[in-house]
C-alpha positions in Angstrom: 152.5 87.2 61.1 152.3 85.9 64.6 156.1 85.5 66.4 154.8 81.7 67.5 151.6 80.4 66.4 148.8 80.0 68.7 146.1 76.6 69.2 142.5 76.8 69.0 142.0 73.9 71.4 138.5 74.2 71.9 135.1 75.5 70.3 131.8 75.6 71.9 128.7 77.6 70.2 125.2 77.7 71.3 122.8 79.0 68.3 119.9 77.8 65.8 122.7 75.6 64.4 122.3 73.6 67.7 125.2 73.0 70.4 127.7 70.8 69.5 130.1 70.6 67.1 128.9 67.6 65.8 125.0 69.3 65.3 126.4 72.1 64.2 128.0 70.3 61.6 125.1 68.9 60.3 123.2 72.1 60.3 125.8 73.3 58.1 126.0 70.6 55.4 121.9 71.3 55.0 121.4 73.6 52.0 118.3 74.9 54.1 118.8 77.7 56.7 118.0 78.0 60.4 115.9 81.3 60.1 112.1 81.7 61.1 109.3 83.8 61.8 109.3 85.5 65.4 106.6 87.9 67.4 109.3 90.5 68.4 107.2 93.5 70.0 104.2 92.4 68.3 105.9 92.4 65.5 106.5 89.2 62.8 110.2 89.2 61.5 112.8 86.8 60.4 115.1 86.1 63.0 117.7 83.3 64.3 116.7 82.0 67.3 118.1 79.5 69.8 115.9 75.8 69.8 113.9 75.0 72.4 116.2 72.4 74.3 118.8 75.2 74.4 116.4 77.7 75.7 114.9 75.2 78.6 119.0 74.8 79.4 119.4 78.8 79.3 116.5 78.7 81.9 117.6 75.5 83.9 120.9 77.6 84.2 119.0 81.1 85.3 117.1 79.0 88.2 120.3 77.5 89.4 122.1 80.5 91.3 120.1 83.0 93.0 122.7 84.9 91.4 121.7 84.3 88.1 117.8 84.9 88.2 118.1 88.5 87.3 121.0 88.6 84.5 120.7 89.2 81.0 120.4 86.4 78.6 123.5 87.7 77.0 125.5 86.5 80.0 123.9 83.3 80.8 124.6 82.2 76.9 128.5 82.9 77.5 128.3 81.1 81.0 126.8 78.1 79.8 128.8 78.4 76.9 131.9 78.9 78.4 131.4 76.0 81.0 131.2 73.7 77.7 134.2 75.0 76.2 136.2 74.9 78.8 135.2 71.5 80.1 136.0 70.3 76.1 139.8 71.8 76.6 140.1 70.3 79.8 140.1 73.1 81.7 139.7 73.4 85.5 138.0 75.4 87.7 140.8 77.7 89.6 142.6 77.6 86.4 145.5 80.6 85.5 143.6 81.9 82.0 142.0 85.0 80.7 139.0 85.6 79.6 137.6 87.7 77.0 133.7 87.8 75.9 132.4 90.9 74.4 128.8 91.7 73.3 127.9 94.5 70.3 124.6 95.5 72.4 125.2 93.8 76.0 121.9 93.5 78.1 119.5 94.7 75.5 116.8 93.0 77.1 117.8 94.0 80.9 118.1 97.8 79.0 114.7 97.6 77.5 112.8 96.7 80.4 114.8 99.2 83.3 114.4 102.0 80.9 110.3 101.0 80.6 109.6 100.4 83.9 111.3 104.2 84.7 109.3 105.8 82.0 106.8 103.5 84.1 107.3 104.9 87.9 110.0 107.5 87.7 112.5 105.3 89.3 115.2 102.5 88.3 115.8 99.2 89.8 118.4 98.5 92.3 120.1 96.0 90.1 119.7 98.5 87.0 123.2 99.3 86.6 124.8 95.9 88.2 123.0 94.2 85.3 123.8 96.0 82.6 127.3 97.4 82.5 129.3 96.4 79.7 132.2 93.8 81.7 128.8 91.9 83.2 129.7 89.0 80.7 133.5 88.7 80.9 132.9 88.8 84.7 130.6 86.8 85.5 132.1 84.1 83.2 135.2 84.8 85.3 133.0 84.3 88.1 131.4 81.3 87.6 134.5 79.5 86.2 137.0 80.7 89.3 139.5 81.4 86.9 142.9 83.5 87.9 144.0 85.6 85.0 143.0 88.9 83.2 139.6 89.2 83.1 138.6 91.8 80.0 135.3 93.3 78.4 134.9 95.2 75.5 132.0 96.0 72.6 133.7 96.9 69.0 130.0 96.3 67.5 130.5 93.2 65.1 133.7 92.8 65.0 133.8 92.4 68.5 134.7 88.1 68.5 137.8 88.7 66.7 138.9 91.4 68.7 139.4 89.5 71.3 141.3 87.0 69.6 143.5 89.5 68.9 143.8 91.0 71.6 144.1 87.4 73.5 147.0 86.8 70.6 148.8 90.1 72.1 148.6 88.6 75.6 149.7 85.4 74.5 152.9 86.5 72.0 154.0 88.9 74.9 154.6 86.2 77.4 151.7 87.4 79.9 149.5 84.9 79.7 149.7 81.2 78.3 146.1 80.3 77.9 142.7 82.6 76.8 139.1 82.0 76.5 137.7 84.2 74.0 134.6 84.8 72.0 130.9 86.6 71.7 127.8 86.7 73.5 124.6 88.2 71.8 120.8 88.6 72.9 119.6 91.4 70.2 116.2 89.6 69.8 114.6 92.5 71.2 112.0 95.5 70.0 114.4 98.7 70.0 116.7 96.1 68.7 115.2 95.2 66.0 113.9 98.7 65.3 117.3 100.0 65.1 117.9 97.8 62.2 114.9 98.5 60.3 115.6 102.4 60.9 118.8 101.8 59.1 116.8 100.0 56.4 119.2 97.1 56.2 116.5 94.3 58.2 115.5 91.8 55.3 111.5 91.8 54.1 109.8 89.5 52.3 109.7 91.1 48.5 112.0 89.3 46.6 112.1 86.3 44.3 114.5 84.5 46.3 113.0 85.1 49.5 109.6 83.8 48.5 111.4 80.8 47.6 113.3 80.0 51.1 116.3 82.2 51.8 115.3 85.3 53.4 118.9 86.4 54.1 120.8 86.7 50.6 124.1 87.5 52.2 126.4 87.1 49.4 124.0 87.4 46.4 125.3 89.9 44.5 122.8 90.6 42.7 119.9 91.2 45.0 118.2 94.7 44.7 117.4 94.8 48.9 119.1 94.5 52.1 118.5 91.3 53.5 120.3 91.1 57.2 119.0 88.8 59.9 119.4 89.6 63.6 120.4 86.0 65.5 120.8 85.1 69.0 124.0 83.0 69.7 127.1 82.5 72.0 130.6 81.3 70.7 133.4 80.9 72.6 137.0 79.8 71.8 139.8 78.1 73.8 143.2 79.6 72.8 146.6 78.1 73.8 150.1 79.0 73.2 152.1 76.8 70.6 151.1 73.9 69.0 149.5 71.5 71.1 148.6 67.7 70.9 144.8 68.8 71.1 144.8 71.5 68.2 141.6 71.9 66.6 143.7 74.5 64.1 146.2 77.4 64.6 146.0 80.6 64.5 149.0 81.9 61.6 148.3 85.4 61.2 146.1 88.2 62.5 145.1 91.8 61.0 143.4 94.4 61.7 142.5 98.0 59.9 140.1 101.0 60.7 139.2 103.2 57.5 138.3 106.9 58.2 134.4 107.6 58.0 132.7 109.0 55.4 129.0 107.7 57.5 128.4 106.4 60.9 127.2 103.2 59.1 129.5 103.1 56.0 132.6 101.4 54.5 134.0 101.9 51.4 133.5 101.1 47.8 136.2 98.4 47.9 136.8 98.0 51.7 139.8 99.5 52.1 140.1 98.6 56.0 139.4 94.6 54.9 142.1 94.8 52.4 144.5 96.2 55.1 143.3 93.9 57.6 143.8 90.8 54.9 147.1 92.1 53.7 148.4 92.2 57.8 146.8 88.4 58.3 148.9 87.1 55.6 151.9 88.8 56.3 154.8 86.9 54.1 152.3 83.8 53.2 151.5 84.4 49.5 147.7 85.0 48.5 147.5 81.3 46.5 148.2 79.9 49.5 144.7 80.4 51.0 141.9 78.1 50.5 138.7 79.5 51.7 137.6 83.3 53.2 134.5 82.9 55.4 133.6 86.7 54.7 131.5 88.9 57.2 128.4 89.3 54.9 125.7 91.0 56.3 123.3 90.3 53.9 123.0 94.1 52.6 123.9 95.4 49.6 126.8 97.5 50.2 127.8 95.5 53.3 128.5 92.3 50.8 129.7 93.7 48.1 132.4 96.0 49.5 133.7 92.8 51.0 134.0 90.7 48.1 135.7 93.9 46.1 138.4 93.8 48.8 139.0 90.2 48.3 139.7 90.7 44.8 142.0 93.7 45.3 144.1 91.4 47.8 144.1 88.0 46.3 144.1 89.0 42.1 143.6 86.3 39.8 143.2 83.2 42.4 140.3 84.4 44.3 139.8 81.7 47.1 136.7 79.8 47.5 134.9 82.3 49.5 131.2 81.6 51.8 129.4 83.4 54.7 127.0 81.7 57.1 124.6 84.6 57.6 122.5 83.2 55.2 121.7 80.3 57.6 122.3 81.4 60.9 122.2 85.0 61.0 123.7 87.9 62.2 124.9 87.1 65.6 126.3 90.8 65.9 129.3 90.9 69.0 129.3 86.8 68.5 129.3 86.9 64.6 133.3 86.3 64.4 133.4 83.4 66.4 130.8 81.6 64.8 132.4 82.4 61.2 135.7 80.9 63.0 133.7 77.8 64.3 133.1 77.5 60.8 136.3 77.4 59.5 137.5 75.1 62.0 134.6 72.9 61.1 135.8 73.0 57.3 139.7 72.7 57.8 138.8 69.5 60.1 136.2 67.5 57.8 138.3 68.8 54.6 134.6 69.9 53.1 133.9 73.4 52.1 130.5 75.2 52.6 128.9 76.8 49.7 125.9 78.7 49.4 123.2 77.5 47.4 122.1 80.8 45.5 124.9 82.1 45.2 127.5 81.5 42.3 131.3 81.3 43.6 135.1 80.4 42.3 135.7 75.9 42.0 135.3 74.6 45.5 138.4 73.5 46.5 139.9 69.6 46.5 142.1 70.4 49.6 141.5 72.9 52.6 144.3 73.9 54.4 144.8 77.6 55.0 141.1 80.1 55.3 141.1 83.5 56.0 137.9 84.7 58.5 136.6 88.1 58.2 134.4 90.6 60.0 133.5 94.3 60.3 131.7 96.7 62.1 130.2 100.0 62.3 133.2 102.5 61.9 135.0 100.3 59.6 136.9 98.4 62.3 137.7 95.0 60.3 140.0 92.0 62.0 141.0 89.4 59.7 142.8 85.7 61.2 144.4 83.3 59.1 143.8 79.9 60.3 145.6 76.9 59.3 145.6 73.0 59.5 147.8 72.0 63.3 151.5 71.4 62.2 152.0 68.3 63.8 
């Protein structure tokens, strides 16, 4: 339980859900998804990828700055996103506020092509390491917006979004800082990428009933026999403020967190031990009935959804809460993940309409949305869990 509560004041996303609020709204009351066919590597696989319009901006942005020609697109999404954002909370340039963007993979195009062109030649680019440490995107961000507080980078692989909320919240709470800019950038659309994921067998194929029929990523059907998971490119980025404020999109009430020893470098538990701790922190006092909605993590694979939803029965009983995922339709985002599940809270507490997924069966949706719990998890079981709540006043 936080010692004041905190304002989101702002939201700005860029994704296959589009780029505003208002189009990503939309998007979002469509049963269909946002997921299509892409030549990765010479390779066809479902993935989430940013429209056209927003590509032409991302490359309107790059031409811009001299600067700019050579950075990943990781950092360009957070610096065009962040410029949105910003300018929505009324924000200046030269403005006393942190920032913290994180990234699960960072420049993995930037790493692909360096590490190719030294296989190539035997030598690595000048800009090599300037373009692809891991603070490129808080500080460039930091850069581009002038800003004057703590500037802070970090990967905790999915979870990564809603570590800096919380670790934005600890800034905040301890009088250090009255203002943050928070969120995810991700650009995994890439070969080794997408490899990766297929090594770990958890990319989604084309086999099943349900895929055949439209939904290639089943994230929260608990019945399918296959992983299903969908690699997305996005931004997200998040305004927070300290105390209720006129502008309040929603407040942050509680925020937990939870690691679970390892039993695999890619596991979690049977019943999610780390997101029932995380849950149990986020609520604090608040009693379980009290929450509306969870917008879980769901990665789409087997073990990853179903652990989840286990953890959510252990913490909330016999009134489990209406609970949804937008991996289904947008993806997995990976580092920007969290802040696109809190976009989608927001989105729900504000047009009082929850989100359900269409294949899969869940508790009544509810009349009323006033409290929803957000999830996510990543590799080493490191779950953050924020309880977010209608503004006060």
């Amino acid at each position: 339980m936080l010692k004041e509560p905190i304002s989101i004041t702002a939201i700005s996303s860029i994704s296959s859900l589009g780029q505003t609020m208002d189009e990503v709204w939309q998007s979002y009351t469509k049963n269909g998804h946002f997921l299509s066919m892409a030549n990765i590597g010479g390779q066809s696989v479902w993935a989430s990828q940013l429209p056209t319009p927003i590509k032409e901006e991302i490359w309107n942005l790059r031409l811009s700055d001299v600067k700019y020609k050579y950075l990943d697109d990781s950092v360009l999404f957070a610096i065009y996103t962040a410029r949105k954002v910003t300018e929505q909370a009324g924000w200046s340039k030269n403005s006393n506020f942190g920032i913290n963007i994180g990234s699960s993979r960072g420049a993995t195009s930037l790493f692909e092509k360096y590490h190719q062109e030294f296989l190539a030649d035997g030598k690595s680019s000048t800009l090599s390491s300037p373009t692809t440490t891991l603070g490129n995107i808080s500080s460039w961000v930091t850069h581009d917006l002038q800003s004057k507080g703590p500037e802070i980078s970090h990967s905790i692989t999915c979870s990564t979004a809603l570590h800096a909320v919380l670790n934005a919240a600890a800034w905040i709470q301890s009088g250090m800082a009255d203002k943050f800019l928070v969120g995810g950038s991700e650009a995994p659309l890439t070969p080794f990428t997408i490899a990766q994921m297929q090594a770990l067998k958890v990319y989604a194929g084309i086999s099943t009933r349900k895929q055949s029929k439209g939904y290639p990523c089943l994230s929260m059907d608990l019945d399918k026999n296959q992983n299903t998971m969908v690699l997305g490119e996005a931004a997200s980025l998040i305004c927070l403020e300290k105390g209720i404020t006129k502008n309040a999109l929603a407040q942050i009430e509680g925020v937990g967190y939870a690691t679970e020893p390892l039993t695999h470098n890619v596991s979690i538990s049977t019943e999610a031990q780390c997101f029932q701790d995380s849950m149990r922190m986020a609520l604090g006092p608040i009693d379980s009935s009290k929450v509306d909605a969870v917008v879980m993590h769901a990665p789409g694979t087997i073990k990853g959804d179903l652990s989840e939803y286990s953890a959510i029965k252990k913490v909330f009983c016999n009134k489990i809460p209406f609970v949804t995922t937008n991996k289904w339709k947008v993806g997995h985002t990976f580092g920007a993940s969290g802040s696109l599940s809190l976009e989608m809270a927001v989105l729900m507490l504000n047009h009082q309409r929850p989100i359900p997924i269409p294949f899969a069966t869940c508790e009544a949706l509810p009349k009323s949305i006033k409290k929803i719990m957000v999830n996510a998890v990543g590799f080493g079981g490191n779950a953050v869990s924020i309880l977010l709540s209608k503004p006060s006043i």
